[in-house]
C-alpha positions, -999 to +999 in steps of 0.1 A: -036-523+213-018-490+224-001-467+188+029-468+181+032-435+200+020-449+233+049-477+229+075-449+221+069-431+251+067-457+271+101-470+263+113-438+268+096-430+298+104-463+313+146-457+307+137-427+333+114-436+359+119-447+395+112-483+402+094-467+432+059-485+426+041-516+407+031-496+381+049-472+359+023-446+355+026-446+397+064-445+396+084-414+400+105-401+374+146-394+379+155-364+393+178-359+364+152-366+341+155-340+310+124-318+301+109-337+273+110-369+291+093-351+317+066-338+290+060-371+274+058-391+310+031-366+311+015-374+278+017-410+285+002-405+319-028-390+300-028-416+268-031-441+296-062-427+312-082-421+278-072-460+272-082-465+308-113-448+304-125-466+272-121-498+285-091-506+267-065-527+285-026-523+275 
């Protein structure tokens, strides 16, 4: 089970992206995406691949 963090992000992140792949860590973001979103589509790109890495499935 991802933190509460990870879920913030993601909703965030996920009112921004491109619906440009299956995935959302593989998507694209907006163009006119601000900078933070940019940052924490970043941090969430990495939050996913520790979780990844570990085995944990979200």
């Amino acid at each position: 089970m991802p933190d509460p963090e990870f879920e913030k992000l993601l909703e965030l992140c996920s009112k921004w992206t491109n619906d440009d792949a299956e995935y959302i860590f593989d998507c694209s973001l907006k163009d006119d995406a601000p900078d933070d979103v940019k940052k924490a589509f970043e941090k969430l790109k990495k939050m996913q691949k520790e979780y990844d890495d570990a085995g944990i499935l979200v």
